[in-house]
C-alpha positions in Angstrom: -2.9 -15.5 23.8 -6.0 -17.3 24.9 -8.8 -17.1 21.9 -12.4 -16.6 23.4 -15.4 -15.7 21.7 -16.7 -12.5 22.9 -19.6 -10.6 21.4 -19.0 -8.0 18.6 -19.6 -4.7 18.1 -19.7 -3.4 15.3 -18.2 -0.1 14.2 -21.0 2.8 13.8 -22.6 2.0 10.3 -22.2 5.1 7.9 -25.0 6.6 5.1 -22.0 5.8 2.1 -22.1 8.8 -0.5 -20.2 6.7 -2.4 -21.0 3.3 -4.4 -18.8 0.6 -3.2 -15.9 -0.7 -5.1 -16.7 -4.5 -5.9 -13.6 -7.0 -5.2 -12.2 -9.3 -8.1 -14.0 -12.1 -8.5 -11.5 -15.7 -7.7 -13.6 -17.8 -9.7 -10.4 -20.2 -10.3 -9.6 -20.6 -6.7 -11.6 -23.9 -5.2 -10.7 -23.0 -0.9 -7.6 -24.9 -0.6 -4.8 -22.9 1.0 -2.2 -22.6 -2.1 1.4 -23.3 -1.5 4.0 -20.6 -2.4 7.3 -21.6 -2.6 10.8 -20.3 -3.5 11.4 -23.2 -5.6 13.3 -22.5 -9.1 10.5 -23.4 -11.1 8.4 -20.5 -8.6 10.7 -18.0 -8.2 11.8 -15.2 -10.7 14.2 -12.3 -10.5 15.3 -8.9 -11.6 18.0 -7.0 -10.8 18.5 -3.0 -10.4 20.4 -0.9 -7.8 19.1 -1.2 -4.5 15.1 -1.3 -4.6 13.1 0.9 -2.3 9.7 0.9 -3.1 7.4 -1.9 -5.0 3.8 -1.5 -6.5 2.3 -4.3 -8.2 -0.3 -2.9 -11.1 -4.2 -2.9 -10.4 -4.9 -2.0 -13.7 -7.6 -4.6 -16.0 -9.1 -6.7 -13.6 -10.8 -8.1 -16.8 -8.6 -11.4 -16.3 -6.1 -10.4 -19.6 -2.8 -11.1 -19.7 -1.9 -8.0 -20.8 1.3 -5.4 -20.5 -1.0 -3.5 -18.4 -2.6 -6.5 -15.9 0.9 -7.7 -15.9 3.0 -4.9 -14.9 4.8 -3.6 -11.7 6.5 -1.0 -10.7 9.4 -0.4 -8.9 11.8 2.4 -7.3 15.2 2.8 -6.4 17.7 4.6 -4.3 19.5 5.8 -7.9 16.2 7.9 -8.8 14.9 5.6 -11.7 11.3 4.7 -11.4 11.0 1.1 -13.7 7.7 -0.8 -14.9 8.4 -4.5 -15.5 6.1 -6.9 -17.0 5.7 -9.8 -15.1 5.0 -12.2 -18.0 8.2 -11.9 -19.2 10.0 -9.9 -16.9 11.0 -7.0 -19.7 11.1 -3.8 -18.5 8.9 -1.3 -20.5 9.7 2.1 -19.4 12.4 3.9 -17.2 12.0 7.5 -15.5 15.1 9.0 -14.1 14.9 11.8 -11.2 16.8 13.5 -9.1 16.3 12.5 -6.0 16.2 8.9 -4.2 12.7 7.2 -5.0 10.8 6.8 -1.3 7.4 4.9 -2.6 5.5 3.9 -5.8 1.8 3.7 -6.0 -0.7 2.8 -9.2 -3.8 4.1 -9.8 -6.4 1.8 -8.9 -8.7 2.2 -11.9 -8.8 -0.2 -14.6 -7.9 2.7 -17.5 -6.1 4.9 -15.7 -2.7 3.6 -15.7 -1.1 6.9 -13.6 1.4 6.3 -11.4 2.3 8.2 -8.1 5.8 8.6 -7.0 7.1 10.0 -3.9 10.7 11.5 -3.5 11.8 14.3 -0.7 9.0 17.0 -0.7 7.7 15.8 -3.8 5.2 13.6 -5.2 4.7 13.1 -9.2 1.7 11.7 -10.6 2.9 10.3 -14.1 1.5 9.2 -17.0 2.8 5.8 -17.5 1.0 6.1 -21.7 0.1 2.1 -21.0 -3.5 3.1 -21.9 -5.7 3.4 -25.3 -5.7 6.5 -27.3 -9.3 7.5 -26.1 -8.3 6.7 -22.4 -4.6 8.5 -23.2 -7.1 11.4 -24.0 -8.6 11.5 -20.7 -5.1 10.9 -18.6 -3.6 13.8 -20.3 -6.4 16.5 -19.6 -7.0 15.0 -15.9 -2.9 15.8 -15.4 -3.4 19.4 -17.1 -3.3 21.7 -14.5 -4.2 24.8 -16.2 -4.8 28.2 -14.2 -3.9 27.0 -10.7 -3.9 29.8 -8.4 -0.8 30.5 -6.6 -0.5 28.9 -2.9 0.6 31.3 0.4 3.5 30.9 1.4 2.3 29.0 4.5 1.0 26.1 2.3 1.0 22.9 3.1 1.2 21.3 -0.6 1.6 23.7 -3.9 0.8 21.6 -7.1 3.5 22.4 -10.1 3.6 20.9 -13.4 6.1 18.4 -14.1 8.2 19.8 -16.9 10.2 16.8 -17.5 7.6 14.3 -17.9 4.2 16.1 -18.8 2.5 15.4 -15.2 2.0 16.8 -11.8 4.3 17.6 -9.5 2.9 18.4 -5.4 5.4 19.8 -3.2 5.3 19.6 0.4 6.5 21.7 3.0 8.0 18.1 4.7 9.9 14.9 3.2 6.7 12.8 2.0 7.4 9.0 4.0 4.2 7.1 2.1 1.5 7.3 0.0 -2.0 5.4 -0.5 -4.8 6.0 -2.9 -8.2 5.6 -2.6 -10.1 2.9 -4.1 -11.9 5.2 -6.5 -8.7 6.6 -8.1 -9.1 10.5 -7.4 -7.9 11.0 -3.8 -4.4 10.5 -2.6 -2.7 10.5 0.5 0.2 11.7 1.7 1.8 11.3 5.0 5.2 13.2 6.7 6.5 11.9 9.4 8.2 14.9 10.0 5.2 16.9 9.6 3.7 16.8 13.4 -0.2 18.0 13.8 -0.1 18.5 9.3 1.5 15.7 8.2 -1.1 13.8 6.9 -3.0 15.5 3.5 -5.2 14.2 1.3 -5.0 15.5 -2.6 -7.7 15.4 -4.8 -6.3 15.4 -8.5 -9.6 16.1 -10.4 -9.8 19.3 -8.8 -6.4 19.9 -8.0 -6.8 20.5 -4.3 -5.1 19.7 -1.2 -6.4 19.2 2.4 -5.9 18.8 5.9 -9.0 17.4 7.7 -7.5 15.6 10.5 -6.1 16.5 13.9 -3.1 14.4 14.6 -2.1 13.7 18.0 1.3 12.3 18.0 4.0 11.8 14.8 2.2 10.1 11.7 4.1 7.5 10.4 1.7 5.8 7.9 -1.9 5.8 6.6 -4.5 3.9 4.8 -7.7 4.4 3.4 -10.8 1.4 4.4 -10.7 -0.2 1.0 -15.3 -0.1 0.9 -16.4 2.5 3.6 -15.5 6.1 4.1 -13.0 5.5 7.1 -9.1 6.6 7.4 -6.4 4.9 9.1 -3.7 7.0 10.6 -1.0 4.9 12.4 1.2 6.8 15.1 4.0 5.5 16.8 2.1 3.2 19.0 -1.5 3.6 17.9 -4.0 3.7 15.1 -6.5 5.8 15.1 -9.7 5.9 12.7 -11.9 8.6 11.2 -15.0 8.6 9.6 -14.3 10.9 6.7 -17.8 12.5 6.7 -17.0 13.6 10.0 -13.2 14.2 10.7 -13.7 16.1 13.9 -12.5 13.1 16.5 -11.6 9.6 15.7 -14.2 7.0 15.9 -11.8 3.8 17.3 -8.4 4.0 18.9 -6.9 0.8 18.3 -3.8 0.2 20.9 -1.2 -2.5 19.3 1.5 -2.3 22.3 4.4 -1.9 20.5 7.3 0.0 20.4 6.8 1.2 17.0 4.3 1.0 13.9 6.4 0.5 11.0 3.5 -0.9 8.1 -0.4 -1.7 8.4 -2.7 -3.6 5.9 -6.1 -3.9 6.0 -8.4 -6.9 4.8 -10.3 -6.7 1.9 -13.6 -7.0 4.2 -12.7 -3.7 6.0 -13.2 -5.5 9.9 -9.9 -6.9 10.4 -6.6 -5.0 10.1 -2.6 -6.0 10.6 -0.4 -3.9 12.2 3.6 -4.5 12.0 5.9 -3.3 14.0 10.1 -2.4 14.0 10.7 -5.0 16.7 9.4 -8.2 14.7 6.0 -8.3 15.6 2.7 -8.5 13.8 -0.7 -7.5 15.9 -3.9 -9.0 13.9 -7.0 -7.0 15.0 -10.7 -7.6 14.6 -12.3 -4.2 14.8 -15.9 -5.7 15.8 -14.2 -7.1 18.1 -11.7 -5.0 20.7 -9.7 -2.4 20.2 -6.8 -4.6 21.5 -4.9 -7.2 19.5 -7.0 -10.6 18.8 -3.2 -12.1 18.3 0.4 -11.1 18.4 2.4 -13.5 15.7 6.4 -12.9 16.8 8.0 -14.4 13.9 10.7 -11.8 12.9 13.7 -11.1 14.4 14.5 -7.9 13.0 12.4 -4.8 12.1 9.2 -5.8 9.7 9.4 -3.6 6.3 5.8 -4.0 5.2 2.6 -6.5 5.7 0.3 -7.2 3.1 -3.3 -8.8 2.8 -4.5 -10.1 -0.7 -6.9 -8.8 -2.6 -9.4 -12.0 -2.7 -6.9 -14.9 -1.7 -7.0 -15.6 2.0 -3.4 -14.7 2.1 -1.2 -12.4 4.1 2.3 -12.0 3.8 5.1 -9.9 6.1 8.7 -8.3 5.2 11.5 -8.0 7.4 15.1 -6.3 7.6 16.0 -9.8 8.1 16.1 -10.7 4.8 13.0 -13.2 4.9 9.4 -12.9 3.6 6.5 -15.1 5.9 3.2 -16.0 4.0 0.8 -16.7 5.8 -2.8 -18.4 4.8 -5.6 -16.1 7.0 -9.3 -17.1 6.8 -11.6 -14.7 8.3 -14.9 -16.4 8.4 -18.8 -14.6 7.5 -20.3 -15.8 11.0 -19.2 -13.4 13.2 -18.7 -16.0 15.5 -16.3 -17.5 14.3 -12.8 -16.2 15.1 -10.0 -15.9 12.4 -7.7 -18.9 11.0 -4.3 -17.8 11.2 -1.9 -20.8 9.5 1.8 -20.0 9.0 2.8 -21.5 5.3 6.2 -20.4 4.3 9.5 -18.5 4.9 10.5 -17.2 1.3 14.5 -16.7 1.7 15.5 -15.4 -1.8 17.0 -12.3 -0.6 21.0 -12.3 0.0 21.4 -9.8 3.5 23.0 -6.8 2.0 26.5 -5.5 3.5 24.6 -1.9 4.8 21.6 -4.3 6.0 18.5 -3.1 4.9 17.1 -7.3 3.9 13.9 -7.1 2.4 12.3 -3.4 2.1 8.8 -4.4 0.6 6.4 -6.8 -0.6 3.2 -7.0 -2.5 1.2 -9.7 -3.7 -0.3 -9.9 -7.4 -3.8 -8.3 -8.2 -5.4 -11.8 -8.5 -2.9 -14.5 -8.5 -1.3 -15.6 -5.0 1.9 -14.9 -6.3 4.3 -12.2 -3.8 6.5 -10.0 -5.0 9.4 -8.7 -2.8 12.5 -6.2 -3.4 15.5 -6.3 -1.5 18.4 -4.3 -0.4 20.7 -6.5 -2.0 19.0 -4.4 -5.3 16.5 -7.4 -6.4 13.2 -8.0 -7.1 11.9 -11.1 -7.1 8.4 -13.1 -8.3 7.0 -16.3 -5.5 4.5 -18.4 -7.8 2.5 -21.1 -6.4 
């Protein structure tokens, strides 16, 4: 695709009600594109039944090497939800449910180590007890429900405590496909594929409270909140669209990728570029200033992409794939607007063995702060990429 320098346009500017949440710092990290490499010295592993969802911990961005900094979570298709830490790879607690484990999801918040899990109808919000006394304090009263009052029957979510482990249980009237948080740690989204014109919701666990603010045309299959601004991404089969959460009515940008189907997005950490992949291999990189069509189309996968992934403040992105391979990429997106992106392909991470019922490799997620990728296979491994 020919690359030509049009002039931007930048999405409407909102009046934020909220302070924005400030990035990590990378004072180690000197501009050189690091290497990641699946070398033996780089590479680390653990192993559990087949792993279906991945989370690597936000928690403590204070630089410690900590249980808490260090820790990531992980689900799997036997119902066990495990937190790992990375330093050593010892795994520091197990939670056993009934039901196949769909998606994982910490708490952003340094201090508010709460984990979300997502299985069938229901989501859990669990105390993961990784936190101080006077913090454990807080956790436990934010998870009390107390007097909640009883949902119609037409209800879209109906919080319930979780009796088994002391937090919240929200069920849904549809299978629950993914989750994301927002960056200040109180709002959680849900998303059913199943769930036509309702199937995205967004739960507010501070007041207990569910809602429904968006008109969905078409069959959600994903969504993200802008990691600084008040927008919402809502990925369709074919489409993303995104609101402006002060005003839900109509989306403000369609973006159009082309493809058959939307399987994963990520956003960048500077909110005006987002990747979109897809179940036939392809990745569509978009600059939102710029068009609402793809600046490039990166074909590098054979088989269906499981997840894409931007780093928090490396200029890293990395893709998943059914076919048992993980690409890193090194993406530079420049401050003069008229400079276009640097897309440079760095490596193919083949750790992954291809399971016998397929599947290859079903997530990735890159460290908080390091450029190190995690990844979890169907061949029921997880494993570390260091530099």
């Amino acid at each position: 695709m020919r690359e030509t320098k049009r002039k931007r346009v930048p999405m409407r500017s909102l009046k934020e009600e909220e302070e924005d949440l400030l990035l990590p710092d990378s004072d180690d990290y000197d501009g050189d594109i690091p290497r990641t490499g699946s070398t033996e010295d780089g590479e680390r592993e653990s192993s559990e039944d087949e792993v279906d969802g991945l989370e690597g911990s936000d928690d403590n961005d204070d630089g410690d090497e900590s249980e808490l900094v260090d820790g990531s979570d992980q689900g799997s298709t036997d119902g066990s939800v495990r937190i790992w830490e990375v330093e050593t790879g010892r795994c520091l607690k197990i939670w056993q449910f009934d039901e196949a484990i769909k998606c994982v999801a910490w708490n952003p918040l340094s201090g508010l180590s709460i984990l979300a899990v997502a299985m069938g109808r229901d989501l859990v919000i669990l105390n993961t007890e990784l936190d101080t006394d006077e913090e454990q304090e807080y956790i436990k009263e934010l998870l009390h429900l107390g007097n909640v009052t009883e949902p119609k029957a037409s209800a879209i979510a109906r919080w319930l405590p979780d009796e088994k482990y002391g937090g919240i249980m929200i069920r849904h009237f549809k299978n629950v496909s993914s989750i994301d948080w927002h960056r200040k740690g109180d709002y959680l989204s849900t998303v059913m594929a199943s769930g036509e014109t309702r199937g995205v919701v967004i739960h507010q666990i501070s007041k207990k409270l569910t809602q429904k603010p968006f008109k969905i045309r078409g069959l959600p299959l994903t969504a993200l909140f802008h990691p600084s601004r008040s927008y919402f991404f809502i990925a369709t089969r074919k489409n993303v669209r995104v609101y402006n959460l002060l005003k839900v009515d109509e989306p403000v940008k369609k973006l159009e990728t082309g493809m058959r189907e939307i399987s994963s997005l990520t956003i960048h950490p500077g909110g005006d570029n987002l990747i979109v992949g897809s179940k036939e291999g392809k990745m569509c990189w978009f600059d939102m200033d710029l068009s609402s069509k793809p600046y490039k189309t990166l074909k590098n996968h054979p088989k269906d992409i499981t997840n894409v992934v931007f780093h928090r403040s490396y200029p890293l992105f990395a893709s998943s794939s059914e076919d048992s391979t993980a690409y890193v990429f090194h993406g530079k997106v420049y401050d003069d607007l008229n400079e276009n992106p640097l897309i440079v392909p760095l490596e193919i991470l083949r750790g992954h063995s291809t399971s016998s019922n397929g599947g290859g490799v079903l997530d990735c997620k890159f460290h908080p702060r390091q450029p190190w990728l995690f990844t979890a296979g169907a061949d029921s491994n997880i494993k570390l990429y260091c530099h």
